[in-house]
TIPAKE-891604 format. One record per residue (C-alpha): residue in three letters; x, y, z. Coordinates in steps of 0.2 Angstrom, whole numbers, plus 5000, padded with zeros to 4 digits. Layout:
N
ALAXYZ/...
This chain:
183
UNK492251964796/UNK492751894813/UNK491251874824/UNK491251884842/UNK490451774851/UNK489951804868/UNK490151644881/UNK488551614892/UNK488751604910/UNK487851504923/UNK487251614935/UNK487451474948/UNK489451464944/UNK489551674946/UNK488851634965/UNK489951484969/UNK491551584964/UNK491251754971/UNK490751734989/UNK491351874999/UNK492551855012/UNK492651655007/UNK494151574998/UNK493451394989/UNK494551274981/UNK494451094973/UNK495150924980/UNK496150944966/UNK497151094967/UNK497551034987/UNK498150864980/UNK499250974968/UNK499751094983/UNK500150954993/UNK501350864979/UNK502151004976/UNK502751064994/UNK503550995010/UNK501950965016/UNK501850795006/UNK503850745014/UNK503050765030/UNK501450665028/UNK502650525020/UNK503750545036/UNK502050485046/UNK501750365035/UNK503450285035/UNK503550255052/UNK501750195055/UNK501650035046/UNK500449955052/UNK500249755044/UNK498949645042/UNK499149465049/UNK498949325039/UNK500149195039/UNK500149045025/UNK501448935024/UNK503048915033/UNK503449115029/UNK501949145039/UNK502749075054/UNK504349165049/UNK503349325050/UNK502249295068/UNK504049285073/UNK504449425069/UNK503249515077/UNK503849435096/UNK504849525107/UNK506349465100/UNK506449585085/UNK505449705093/UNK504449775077/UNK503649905088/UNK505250035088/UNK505350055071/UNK503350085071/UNK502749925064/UNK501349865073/UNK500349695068/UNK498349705067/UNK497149605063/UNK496049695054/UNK496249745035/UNK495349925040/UNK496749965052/UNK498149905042/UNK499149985027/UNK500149835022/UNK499949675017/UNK501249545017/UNK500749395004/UNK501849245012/UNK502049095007/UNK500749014991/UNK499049084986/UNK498048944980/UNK496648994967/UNK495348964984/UNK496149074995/UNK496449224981/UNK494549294982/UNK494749295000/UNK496549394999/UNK495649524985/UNK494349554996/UNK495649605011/UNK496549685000/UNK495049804993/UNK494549845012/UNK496249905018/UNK496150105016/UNK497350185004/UNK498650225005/UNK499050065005/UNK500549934999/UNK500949744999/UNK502649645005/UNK502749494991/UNK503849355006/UNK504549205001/UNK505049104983/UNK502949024985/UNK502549184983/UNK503549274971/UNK503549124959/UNK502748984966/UNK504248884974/UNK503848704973/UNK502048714971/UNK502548814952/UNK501648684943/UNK500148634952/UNK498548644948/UNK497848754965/UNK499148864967/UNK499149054959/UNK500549104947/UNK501149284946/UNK500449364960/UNK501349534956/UNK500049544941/UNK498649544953/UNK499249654969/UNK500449814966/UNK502049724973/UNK503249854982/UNK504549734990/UNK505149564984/UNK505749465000/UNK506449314992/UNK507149165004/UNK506148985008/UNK505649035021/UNK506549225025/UNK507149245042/UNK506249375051/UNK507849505048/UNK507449495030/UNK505749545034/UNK506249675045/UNK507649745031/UNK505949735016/UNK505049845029/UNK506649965030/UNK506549965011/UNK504750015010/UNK505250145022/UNK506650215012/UNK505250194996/UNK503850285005/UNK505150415008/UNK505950454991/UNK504350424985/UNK504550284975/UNK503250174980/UNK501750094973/UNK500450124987/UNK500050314986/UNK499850424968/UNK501050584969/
């Protein structure tokens, strides 16, 4: 009738799982742990007021966002800090227009920042090519190549845009609605 059959066993799982005095776990189930508890709300907390971006002006919105690292706007009380290095940063502002040249370039930033990790799309060359739309040199939907999380539209923003985008990514980050990190 119904047969029984009996599952075989590695020997070398029986040891891995019953160690005395020893509790082991995956990476996974503390990925789960941490989506599911208050733990993740405070990690986020860290991470929304630690935005560290990367600088690379281009274009006029590039010097639209050098100004707003100066003292004037003072970035540095909400916890945004400049750096120069994509290893040290955890966003990426795209200002002004990609030409088909620079975009290798920007991908390979882009891959060495560490995750988390998110992207500020600043200025109408950016976000749909603005008078450049119809040349030849210049990148076309930039939001299908990098993970968009703010649109800062303007020609050229005014640094207190740029400062209210970061605000937005903050209040993303936050209610955990932004692209950068996998919850």
């Amino acid at each position: 009738m119904g047969e029984v059959k009996e599952k075989k066993t590695n020997k070398t799982d029986e040891k891995s799982e019953e160690i005395p005095g020893v509790i082991t776990t995956t990476t996974s189930a503390i990925h789960n742990l941490l989506k599911k508890s208050k733990v993740q709300d405070i990690i986020n907390w860290g991470r929304k007021n630690s935005l560290w971006f990367m600088t690379q002006p281009m274009g006029c919105c590039g010097v639209e966002m050098i100004a707003t690292g100066c003292a004037h706007y003072d970035t540095d009380r909400f916890g945004i800090i400049p750096r120069n290095s994509p290893r040290q940063a955890d966003v990426m502002i795209i200002s002004g227009y990609v030409t088909k040249k620079y975009l290798p370039a920007l991908r390979r930033l882009w891959e060495q920042m560490p995750s988390p990790k998110w992207v500020i799309c600043m200025g109408d060359c950016s976000i749909s090519g603005g008078p450049f739309y119809e040349s030849y040199s210049t990148v076309q939907n930039i939001d299908e190549i990098f993970p968009i999380d703010v649109y800062i539209p303007g020609c050229p923003p005014r640094p207190e845009a740029l400062i209210q985008g970061f605000v937005e990514l903050q209040e993303k980050i936050k209610a955990k609605k932004d692209r950068g990190t996998e919850y």
